[in-house]
C-alpha positions as CSV (number, residue, x, y, z in Angstrom):
1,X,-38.0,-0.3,-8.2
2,X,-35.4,-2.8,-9.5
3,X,-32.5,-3.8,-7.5
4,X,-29.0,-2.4,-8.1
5,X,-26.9,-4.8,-9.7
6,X,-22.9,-3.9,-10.7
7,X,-21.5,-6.1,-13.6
8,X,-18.3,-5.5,-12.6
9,X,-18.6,-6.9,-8.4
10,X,-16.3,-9.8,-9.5
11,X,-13.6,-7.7,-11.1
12,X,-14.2,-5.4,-7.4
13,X,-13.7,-8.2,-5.3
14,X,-10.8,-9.7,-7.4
15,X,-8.8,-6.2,-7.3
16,X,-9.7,-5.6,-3.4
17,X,-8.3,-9.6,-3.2
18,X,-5.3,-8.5,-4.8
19,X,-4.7,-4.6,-3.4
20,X,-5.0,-6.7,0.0
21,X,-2.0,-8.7,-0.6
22,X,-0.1,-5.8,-2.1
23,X,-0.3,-4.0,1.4
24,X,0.6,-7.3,2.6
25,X,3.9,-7.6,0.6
26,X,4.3,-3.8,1.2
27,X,4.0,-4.4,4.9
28,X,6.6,-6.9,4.8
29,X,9.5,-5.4,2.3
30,X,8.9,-2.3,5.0
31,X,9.9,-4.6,8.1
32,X,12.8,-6.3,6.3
33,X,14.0,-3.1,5.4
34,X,13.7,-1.7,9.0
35,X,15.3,-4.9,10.1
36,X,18.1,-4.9,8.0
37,X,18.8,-0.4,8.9
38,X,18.9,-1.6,12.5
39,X,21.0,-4.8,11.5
40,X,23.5,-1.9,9.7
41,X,23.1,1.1,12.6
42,X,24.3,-2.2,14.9
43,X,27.1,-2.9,12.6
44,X,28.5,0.5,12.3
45,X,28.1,1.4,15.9
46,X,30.5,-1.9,16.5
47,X,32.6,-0.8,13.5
48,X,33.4,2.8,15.5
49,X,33.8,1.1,18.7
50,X,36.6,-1.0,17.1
51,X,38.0,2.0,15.4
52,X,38.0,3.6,18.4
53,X,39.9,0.6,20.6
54,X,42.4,0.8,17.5
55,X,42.9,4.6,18.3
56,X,43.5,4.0,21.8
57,X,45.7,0.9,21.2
58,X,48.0,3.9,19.2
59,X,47.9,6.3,21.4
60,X,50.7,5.0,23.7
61,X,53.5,1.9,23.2
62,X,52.5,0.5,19.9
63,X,52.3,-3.5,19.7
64,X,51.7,-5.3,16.4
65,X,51.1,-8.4,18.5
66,X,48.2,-6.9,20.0
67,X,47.0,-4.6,17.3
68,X,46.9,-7.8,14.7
69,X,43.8,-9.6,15.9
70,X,42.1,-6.2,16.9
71,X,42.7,-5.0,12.9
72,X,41.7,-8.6,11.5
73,X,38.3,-8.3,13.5
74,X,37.7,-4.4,12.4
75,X,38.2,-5.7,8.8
76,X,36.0,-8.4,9.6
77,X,33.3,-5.7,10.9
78,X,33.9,-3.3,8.5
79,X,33.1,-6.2,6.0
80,X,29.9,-7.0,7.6
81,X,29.3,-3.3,7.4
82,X,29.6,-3.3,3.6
83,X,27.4,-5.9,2.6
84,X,25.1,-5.0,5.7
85,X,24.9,-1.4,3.4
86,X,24.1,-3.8,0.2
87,X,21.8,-5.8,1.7
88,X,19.8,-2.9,3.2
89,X,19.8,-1.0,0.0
90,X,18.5,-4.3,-1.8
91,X,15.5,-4.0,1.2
92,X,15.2,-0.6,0.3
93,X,14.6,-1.3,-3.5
94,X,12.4,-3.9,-2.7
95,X,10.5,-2.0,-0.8
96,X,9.9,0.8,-3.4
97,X,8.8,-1.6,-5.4
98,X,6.7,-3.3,-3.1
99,X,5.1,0.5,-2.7
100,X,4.7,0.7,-6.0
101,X,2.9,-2.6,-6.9
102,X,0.4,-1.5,-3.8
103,X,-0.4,2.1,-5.3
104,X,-1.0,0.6,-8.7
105,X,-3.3,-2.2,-7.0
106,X,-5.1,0.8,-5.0
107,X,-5.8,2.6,-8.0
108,X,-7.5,0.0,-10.0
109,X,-9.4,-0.3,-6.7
110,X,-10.5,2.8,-6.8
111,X,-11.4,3.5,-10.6
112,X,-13.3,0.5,-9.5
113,X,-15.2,2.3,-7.2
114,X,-15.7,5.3,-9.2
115,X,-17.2,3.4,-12.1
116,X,-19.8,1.4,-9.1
117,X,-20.5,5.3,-7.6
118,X,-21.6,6.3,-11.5
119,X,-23.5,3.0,-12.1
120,X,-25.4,3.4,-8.5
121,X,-25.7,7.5,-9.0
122,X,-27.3,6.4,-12.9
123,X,-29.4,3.6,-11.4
124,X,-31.2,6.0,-8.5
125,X,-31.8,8.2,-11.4
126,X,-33.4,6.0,-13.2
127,X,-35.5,4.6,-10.4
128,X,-36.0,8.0,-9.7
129,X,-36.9,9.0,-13.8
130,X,-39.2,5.8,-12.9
131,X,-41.1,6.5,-9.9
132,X,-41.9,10.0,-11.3
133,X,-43.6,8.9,-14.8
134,X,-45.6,6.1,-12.5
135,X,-46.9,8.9,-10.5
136,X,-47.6,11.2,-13.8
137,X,-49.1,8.4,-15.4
138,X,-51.3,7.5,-12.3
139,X,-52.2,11.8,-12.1
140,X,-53.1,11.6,-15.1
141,X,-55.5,8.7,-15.0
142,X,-57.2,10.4,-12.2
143,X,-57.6,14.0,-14.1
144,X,-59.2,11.4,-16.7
145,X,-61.6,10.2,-14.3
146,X,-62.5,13.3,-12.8
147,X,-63.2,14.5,-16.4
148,X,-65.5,11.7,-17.0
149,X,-67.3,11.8,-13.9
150,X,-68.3,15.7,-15.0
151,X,-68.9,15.9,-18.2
152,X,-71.7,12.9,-17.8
């Protein structure tokens, strides 16, 4: 019986190689975009707590003197909090794609795998198509002999 050999074990090895780092990138574009939703849940919980001071600061005597620098660092936060928001959709794009390049790379994996599963379920066929005319051919040589032996 001949040994199984797939033509295609380079092109296997290469897309493996290449599905591997597409998780890779995947895995990272996911913790960058975790990073930066916790970066932005931080920013808008500071965001309400100023809001909230400012509230306060209007509930009884009202002092521009001490509101000013209370309402130049809310606008300060609340500009963080906008490109916090753009920066973690950006992530969120990124990741998507990064998704997207590793389902593509998983799929050539596995029609690669498909196509070695036909080869190897063709090759044991053959082996087996094989092994089954050696043993007709080797019954058959035996019948020949026995029929030699009796009709002498």
């Amino acid at each position: 019986m001949k040994r199984f050999r797939f033509p295609l074990q380079p092109v296997a090895v290469l897309r493996a190689h290449h599905e591997v780092r597409a998780q890779e990138a995947f895995a990272a574009a996911v913790r960058a975009y975790l990073k930066t939703e916790e970066f932005l849940a931080a920013t808008r919980a500071r965001v309400a707590q100023f809001e909230a001071t400012l509230t306060a600061g209007r509930q009884g005597r009202f002092s521009g003197a001490d509101q000013g620098p209370a309402l130049s660092a809310y606008r300060q936060e609340s500009a963080t909090e906008a490109s916090s928001e753009q920066a973690m959709v950006a992530a969120r794009s990124t990741m998507q794609q990064r998704r997207a390049d590793y389902l593509a790379a998983h799929r050539k994996v596995e029609v690669i795998k498909r196509l070695e599963e036909k080869a190897r379920a063709t090759h044991r066929f053959e082996c087996a198509a094989e092994e089954q005319r050696t043993f007709d051919e080797f019954a058959g040589r035996r019948s020949q002999v026995a029929k030699s032996l009796f009709s002498s």
